[in-house]
N, C-alpha and C positions, 0 to 999 in steps of 0.2 A: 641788676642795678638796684640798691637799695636809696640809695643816695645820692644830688650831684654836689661837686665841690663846694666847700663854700665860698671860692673867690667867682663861684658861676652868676653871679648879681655883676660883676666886673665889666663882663660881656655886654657893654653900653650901648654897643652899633647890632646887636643881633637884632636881626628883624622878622627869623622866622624858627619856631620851637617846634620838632617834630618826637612823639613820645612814641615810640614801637614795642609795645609789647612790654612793658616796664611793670609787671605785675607786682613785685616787692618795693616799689616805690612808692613810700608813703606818707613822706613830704620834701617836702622843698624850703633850700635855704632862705633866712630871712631877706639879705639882701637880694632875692628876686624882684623885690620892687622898685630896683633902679633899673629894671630895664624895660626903660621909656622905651625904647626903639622899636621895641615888638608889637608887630603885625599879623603876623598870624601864626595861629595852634593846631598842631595835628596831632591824635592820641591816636592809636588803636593799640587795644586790646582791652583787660580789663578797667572798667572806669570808676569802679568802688576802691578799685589800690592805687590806680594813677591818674587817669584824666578828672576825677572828679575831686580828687582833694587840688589837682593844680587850679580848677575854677574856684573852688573854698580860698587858693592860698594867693589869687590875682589882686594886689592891692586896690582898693579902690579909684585911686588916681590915674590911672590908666586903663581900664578893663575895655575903656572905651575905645582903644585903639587896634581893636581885635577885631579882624576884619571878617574872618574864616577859621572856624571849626568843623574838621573832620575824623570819625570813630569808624571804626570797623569790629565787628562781631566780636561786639560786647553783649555776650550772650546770657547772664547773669543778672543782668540791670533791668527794675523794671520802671525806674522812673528818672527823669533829668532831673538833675540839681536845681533846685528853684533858683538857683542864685543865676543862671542862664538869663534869664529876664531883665539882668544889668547892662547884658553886653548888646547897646543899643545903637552900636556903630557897625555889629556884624552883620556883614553882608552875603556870607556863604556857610549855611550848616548843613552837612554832608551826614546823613546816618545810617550805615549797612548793615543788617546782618544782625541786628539785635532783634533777637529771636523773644526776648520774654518782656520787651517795652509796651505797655500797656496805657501810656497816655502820654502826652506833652502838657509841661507845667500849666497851672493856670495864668494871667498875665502873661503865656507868651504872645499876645498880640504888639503886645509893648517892644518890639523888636524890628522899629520903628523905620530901622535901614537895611532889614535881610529882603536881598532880590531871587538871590535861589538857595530852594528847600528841598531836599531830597531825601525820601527815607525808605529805603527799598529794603525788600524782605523783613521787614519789622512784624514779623506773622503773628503777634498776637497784640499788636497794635488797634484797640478798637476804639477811643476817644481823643481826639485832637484836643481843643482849648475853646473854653467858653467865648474867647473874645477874638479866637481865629481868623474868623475875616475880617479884624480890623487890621491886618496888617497893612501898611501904607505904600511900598515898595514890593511887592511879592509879584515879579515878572515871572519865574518858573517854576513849578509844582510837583513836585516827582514821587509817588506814593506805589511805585510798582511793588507789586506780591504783597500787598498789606492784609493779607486775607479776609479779616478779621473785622477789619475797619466800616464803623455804619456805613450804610449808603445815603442813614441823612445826613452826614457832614458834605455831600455834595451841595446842598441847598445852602451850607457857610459858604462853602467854596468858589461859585456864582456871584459871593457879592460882592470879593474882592474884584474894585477893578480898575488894577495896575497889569494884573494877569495876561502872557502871552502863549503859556503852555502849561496845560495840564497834563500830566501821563499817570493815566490809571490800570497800566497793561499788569493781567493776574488779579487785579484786585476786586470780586466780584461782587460784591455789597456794592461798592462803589458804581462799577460800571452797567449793573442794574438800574440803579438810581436814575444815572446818568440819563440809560435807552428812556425810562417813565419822563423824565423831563425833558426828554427831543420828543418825545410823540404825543408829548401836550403842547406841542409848540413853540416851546421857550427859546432863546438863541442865544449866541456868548458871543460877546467881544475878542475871543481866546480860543485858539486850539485844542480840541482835547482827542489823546493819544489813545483809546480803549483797546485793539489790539495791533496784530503785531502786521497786519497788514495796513497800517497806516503808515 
């Protein structure tokens, strides 16, 4: 699929864009910005050829209405689109399998309505966002197999608190961190998942 039609902006009542694998896709018709209706975005596969020119190509007037984004081993990509930072209504970013993701944009704290974050297997994932625990809404926390990932971003992670689960299973910076700050005492308002017998 290089291309979708151009009467695809037509499609006024869709509510939800699923992109599979659309690696030669590498834009989108103009009139996709009549479609108010849309709710939520699924990519996977490559996001340098298609999920990340459709966030470049989401009009402004609506980007807000994007509730949920989900990628899958996007194995290529080593950073989000900074323009993710707009979409300040989303409430579910789903991230697997991106093996060479090396940090989340700065301003992503500005993401002001996402409740669950998940980014598993993200194995060379080692810096989140300066401004990280300011998210406002952040009920769940999924960082499994992040190998790579400091264990002081535990110390952001603590301050959020909306938080009702942590899962740090595989991820062993992390969950080092984690044991030094239970055995100096500290406690959470929030669950946290470190292995697999929990």
């Amino acid at each position: 699929l290089k291309e979708l039609p151009r009467s695809f902006g037509r499609l006024s009542s869709l509510t939800v864009l699923i992109l599979v694998r659309c690696a030669n896709l590498n834009h989108l018709p103009d009139d996709i910005r009549n479609l108010s209706a849309l709710v939520r975005i699924e990519f996977q596969g490559s996001m340098l050829s298609g999920g990340s020119i459709f966030l470049v190509s989401i009009p402004c007037r609506y980007i807000k209405l994007v509730k949920k984004i989900s990628s899958e081993w996007c194995r290529d990509v080593r950073n989000l689109p900074k323009r993710l930072v707009e979409f300040t209504n989303l409430r579910c970013l789903d991230i697997y399998g991106w093996s060479s993701l090396e940090r989340l944009p700065e301003g992503f704290g500005q993401l002001k309505s996402l409740a669950d974050l998940s980014m598993q297997w993200c194995s060379s994932l080692q810096e989140l966002s300066s401004d990280f625990h300011c998210l406002p809404s952040l009920q769940t926390l999924n960082l499994q197999w992040c190998e790579v990932l400091q264990g002081k971003w535990m110390d952001r992670v603590v301050l959020i608190k909306t938080l009702e689960l942590v899962n740090i299973v595989g991820s062993p910076l992390l969950v080092h961190r984690w044991a030094e700050m239970a055995e100096g005492g500290e406690s959470w308002r929030f669950a946290v998942k470190a292995g697999y017998d929990q």
